[in-house]
C-alpha positions as CSV (number, residue, x, y, z in Angstrom):
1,X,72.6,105.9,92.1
2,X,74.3,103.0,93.7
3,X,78.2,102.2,93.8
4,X,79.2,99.4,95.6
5,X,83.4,98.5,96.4
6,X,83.5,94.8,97.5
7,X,85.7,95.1,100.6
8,X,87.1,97.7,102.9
9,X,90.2,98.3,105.0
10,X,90.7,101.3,107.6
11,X,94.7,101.5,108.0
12,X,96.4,98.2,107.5
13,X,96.6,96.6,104.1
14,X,95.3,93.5,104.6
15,X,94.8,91.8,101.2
16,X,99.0,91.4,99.8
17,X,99.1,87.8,100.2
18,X,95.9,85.8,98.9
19,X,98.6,83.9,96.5
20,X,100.3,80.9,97.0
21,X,103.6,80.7,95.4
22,X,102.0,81.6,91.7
23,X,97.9,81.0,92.4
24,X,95.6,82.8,94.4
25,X,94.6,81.4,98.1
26,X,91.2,82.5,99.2
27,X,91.8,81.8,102.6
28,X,94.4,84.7,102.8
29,X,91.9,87.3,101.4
30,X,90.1,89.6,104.3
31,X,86.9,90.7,102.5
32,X,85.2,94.0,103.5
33,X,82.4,95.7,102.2
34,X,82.2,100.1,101.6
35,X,78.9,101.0,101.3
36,X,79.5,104.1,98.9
37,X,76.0,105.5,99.6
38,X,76.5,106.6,103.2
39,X,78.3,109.5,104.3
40,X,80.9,109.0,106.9
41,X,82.4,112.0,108.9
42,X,86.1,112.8,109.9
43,X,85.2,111.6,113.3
44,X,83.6,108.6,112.0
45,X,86.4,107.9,110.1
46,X,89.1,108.8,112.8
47,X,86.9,106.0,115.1
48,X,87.3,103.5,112.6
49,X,91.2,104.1,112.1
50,X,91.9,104.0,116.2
51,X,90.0,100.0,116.4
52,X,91.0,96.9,114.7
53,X,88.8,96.0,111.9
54,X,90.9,93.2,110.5
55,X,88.6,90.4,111.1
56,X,85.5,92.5,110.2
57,X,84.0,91.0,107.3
58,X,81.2,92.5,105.8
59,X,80.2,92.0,101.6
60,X,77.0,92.2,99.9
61,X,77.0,89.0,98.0
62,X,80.2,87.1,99.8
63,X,79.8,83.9,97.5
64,X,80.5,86.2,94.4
65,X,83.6,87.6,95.9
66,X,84.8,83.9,96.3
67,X,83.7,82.9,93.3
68,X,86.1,85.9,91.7
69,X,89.0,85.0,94.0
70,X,88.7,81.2,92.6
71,X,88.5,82.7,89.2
72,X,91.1,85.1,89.3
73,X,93.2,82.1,91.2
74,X,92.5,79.6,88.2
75,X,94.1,82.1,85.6
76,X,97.2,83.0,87.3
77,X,99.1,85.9,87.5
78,X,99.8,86.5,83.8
79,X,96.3,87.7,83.7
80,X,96.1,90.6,86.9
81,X,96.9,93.5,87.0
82,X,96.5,96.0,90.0
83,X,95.0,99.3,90.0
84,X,95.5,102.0,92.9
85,X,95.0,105.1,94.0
86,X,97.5,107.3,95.8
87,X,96.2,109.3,98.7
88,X,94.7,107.9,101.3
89,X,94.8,104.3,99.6
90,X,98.6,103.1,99.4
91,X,99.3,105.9,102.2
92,X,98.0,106.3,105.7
93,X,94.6,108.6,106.0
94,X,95.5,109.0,109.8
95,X,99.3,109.6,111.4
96,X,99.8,110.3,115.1
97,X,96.3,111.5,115.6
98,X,96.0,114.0,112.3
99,X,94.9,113.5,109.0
100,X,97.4,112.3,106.7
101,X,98.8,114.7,104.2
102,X,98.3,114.4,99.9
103,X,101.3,114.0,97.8
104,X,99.3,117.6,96.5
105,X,98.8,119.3,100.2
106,X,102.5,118.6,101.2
107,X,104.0,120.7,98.4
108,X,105.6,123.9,99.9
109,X,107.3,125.8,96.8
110,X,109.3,128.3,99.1
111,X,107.2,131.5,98.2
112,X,104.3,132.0,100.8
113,X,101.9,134.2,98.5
114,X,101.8,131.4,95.8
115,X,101.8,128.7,98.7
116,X,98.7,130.7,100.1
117,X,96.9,131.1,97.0
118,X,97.6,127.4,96.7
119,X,95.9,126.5,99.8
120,X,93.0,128.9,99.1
121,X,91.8,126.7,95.8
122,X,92.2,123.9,98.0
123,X,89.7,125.0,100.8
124,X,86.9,126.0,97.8
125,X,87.2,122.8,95.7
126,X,88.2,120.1,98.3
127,X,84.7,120.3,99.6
128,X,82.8,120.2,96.5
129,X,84.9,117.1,95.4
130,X,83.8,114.9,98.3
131,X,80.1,116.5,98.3
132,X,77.6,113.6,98.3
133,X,74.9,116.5,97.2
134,X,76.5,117.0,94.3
135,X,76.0,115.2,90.5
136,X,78.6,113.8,89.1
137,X,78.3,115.6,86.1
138,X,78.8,118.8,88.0
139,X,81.2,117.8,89.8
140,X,83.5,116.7,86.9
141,X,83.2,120.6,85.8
142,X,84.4,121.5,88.6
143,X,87.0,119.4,88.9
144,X,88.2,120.2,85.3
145,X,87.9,124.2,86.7
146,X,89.9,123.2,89.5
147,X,92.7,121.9,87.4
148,X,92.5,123.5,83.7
149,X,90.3,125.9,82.6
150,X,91.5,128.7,84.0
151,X,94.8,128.8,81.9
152,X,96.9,126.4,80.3
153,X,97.7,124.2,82.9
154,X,95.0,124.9,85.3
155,X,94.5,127.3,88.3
156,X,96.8,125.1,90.8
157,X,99.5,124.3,88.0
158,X,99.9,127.5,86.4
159,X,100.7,128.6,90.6
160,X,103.1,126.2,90.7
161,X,104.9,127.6,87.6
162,X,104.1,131.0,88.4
163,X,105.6,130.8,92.1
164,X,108.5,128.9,91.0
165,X,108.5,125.9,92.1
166,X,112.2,123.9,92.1
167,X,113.1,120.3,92.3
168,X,114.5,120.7,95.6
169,X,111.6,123.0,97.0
170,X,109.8,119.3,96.2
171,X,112.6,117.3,98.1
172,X,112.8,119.4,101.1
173,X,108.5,119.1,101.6
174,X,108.5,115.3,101.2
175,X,111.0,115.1,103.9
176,X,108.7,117.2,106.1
177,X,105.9,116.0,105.3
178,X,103.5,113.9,107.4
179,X,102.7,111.2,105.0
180,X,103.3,107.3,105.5
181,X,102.2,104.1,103.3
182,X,100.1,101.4,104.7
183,X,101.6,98.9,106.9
184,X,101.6,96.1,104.0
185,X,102.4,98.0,101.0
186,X,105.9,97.4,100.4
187,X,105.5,93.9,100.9
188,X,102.5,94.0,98.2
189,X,104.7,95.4,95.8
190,X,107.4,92.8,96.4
191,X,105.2,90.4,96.1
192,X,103.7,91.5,92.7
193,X,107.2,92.5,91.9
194,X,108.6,88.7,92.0
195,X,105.5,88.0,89.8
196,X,106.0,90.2,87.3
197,X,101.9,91.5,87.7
198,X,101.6,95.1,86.6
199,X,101.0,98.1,89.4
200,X,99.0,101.1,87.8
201,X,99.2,104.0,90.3
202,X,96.3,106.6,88.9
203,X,96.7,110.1,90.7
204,X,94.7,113.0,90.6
205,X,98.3,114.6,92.4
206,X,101.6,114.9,90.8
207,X,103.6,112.1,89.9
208,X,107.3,113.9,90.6
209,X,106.0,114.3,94.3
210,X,104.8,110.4,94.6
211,X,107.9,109.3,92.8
212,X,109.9,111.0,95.7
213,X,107.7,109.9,98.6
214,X,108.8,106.4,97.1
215,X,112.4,107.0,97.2
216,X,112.2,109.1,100.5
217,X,110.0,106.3,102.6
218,X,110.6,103.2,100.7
219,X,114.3,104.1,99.1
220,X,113.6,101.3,95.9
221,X,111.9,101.9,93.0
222,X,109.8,98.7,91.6
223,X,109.7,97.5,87.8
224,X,106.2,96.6,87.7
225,X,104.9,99.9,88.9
226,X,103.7,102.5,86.7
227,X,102.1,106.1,87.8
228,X,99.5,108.0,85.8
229,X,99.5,111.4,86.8
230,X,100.2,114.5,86.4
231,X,103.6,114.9,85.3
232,X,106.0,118.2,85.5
233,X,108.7,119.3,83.2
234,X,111.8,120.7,85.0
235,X,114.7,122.9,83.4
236,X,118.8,122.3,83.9
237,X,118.4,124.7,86.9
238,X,115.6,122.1,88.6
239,X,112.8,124.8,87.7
240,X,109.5,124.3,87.0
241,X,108.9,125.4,83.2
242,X,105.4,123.4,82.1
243,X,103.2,120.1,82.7
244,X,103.5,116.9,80.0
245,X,100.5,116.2,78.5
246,X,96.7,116.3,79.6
247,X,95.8,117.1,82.9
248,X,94.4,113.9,85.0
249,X,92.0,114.8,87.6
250,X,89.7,112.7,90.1
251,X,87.0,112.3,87.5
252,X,89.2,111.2,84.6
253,X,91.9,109.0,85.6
254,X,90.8,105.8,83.9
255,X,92.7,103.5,81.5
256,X,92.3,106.5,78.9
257,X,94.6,108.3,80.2
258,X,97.4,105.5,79.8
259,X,99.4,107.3,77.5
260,X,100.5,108.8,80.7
261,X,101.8,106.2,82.5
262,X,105.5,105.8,82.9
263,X,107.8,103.8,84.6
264,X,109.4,105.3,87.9
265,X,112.1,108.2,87.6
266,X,114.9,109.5,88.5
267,X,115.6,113.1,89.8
268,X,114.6,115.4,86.9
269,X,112.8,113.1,85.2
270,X,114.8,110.8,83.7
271,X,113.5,107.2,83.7
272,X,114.6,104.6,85.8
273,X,113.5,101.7,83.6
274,X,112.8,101.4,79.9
275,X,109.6,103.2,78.4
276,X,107.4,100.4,76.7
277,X,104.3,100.9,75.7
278,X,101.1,99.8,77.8
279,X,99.9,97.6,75.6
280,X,100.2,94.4,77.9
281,X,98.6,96.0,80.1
282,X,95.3,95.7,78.1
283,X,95.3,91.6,78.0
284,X,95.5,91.4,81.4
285,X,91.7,91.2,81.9
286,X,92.0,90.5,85.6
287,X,91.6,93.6,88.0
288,X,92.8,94.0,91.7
289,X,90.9,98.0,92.3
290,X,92.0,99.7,95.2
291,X,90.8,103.0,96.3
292,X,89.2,105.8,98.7
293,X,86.9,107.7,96.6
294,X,83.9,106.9,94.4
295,X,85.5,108.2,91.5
296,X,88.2,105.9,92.0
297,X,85.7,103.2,90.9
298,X,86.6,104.7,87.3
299,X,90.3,104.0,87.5
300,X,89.1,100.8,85.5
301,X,87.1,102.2,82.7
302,X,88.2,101.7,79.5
303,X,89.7,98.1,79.9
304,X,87.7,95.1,79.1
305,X,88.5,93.1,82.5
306,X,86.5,89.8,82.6
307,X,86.7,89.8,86.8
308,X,87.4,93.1,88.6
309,X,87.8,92.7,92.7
310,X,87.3,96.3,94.1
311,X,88.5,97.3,97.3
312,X,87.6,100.6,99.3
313,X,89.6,102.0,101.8
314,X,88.3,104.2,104.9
């Protein structure tokens, strides 16, 4: 089985501004190549994130990636839309010599037996998730044992609701946590902002947590910037009561799951913007892909793009 991601970065988001004013520039666009079949290591990947990679340029068929760029240039922003994963994409992999934390690892709920039991799921299935050994059929079951069959919500949810998590138990580990975006990532999302080109943030995490690492590290919300993930549902008291809607996990977060997306929100989850529906989203058959994980290469199933650009990050 080969995958193939057109371009890599290690830390630094290189690729915000290959437009100029309202069409694409190629001359602005650092192309790097993931070779999805290898296997690197932490300390491979630590290496990578303590050197400067910005000017290497590696791509398997570098006149097709310019030939995209000029395509995707010619039609104009009405017709992109970008696509992105969370962890370890839009935020940092590697901060002050550690690994980065997930917008799922930094969660502490304020009760150390659920927190525990928490971590324990997380030492079995994090492994099997990023096993090259295993087939991607498998892994999927796994996956969907990890997050739902177990009970309603799945084994990690149904902790969550079980351990009673609060609102502010979710405040009080963003704030602690060790997790940073990519240098460039604001300005990205300015820059698509002021162009009115659609963000799609897909998340195998929970969206109330990335929607308060926003506000927390970036303190603005963004108009264009949708998040598909896995949403919680709070009472009066700030209390965890249930999950909203299907449960979205590394395998299935694709554009079939866009029923989920919704607009950035406010504490408790009231929206910050008007719900519209996603629609739009669907004639915008030009795709920007960023993400970390092969099965992030599915974020862009279900759309008919006529050019898709997909960019791995290390």
């Amino acid at each position: 089985m080969s995958y193939r991601l057109q371009s890599v970065s290690n830390s630094h988001l290189t690729l915000p501004l290959f437009f100029s004013s309202t069409i694409f520039h190629p001359s602005h666009f650092s192309s790097r190549a993931w070779r999805c079949g290898d296997t690197f290591s932490l300390n491979a990947r630590t290496q990578m994130e303590e050197h400067d990679f910005s000017k290497f340029t590696v791509t398997a068929d570098p006149q097709s990636l310019e030939n995209k760029i000029s395509a995707i240039r010619s039609a104009g922003p009405s017709k992109l839309q970008v696509i992105a994963d969370f962890d370890a994409t839009l935020t940092r992999y590697w901060i002050n010599g550690s690994r980065g934390q997930s917008s799922h690892g930094l969660l502490k709920q304020g009760n150390p037996e659920y927190d525990a039991k928490r971590h324990a799921l997380f030492e079995y299935y994090h492994p099997l998730e990023f096993s090259p050994h295993i087939p991607i059929e498998e892994k999927t079951k796994l996956m969907e044992e990890w997050y739902v069959l177990s009970c309603r919500w799945g084994k990690t949810h149904a902790l969550l609701v079980e351990g009673g998590l609060t609102y502010d138990a979710i405040k009080t580990s963003v704030a602690n946590a060790s997790i940073a975006f990519r240098e460039g990532v604001v300005e990205l999302f300015e820059f698509l902002e002021e162009r009115d080109i659609p963000v799609l943030i897909f998340s195998a995490g929970l969206a109330d947590i990335i929607e308060e690492v926003l506000r927390q590290k970036v303190h603005k919300s963004f108009k264009n910037v949708k998040i598909v993930s896995n949403r919680m549902i709070f009472n009066e008291d700030g209390c965890l009561v249930s999950f909203r809607g299907k449960i979205i996990h590394t395998l299935n977060k694709n554009e079939h799951a866009l029923d989920m997306a919704a607009p950035l929100h406010d504490h408790l989850g009231e929206t910050n913007g008007p719900i519209d529906d996603n629609s739009s989203v669907k004639t915008r058959t030009n795709v920007l892909l960023l993400g970390d994980h092969i099965g992030d290469l599915g974020m862009s199933n279900g759309l008919n793009y006529d050019i898709r650009i997909s960019v791995g990050f290390l």
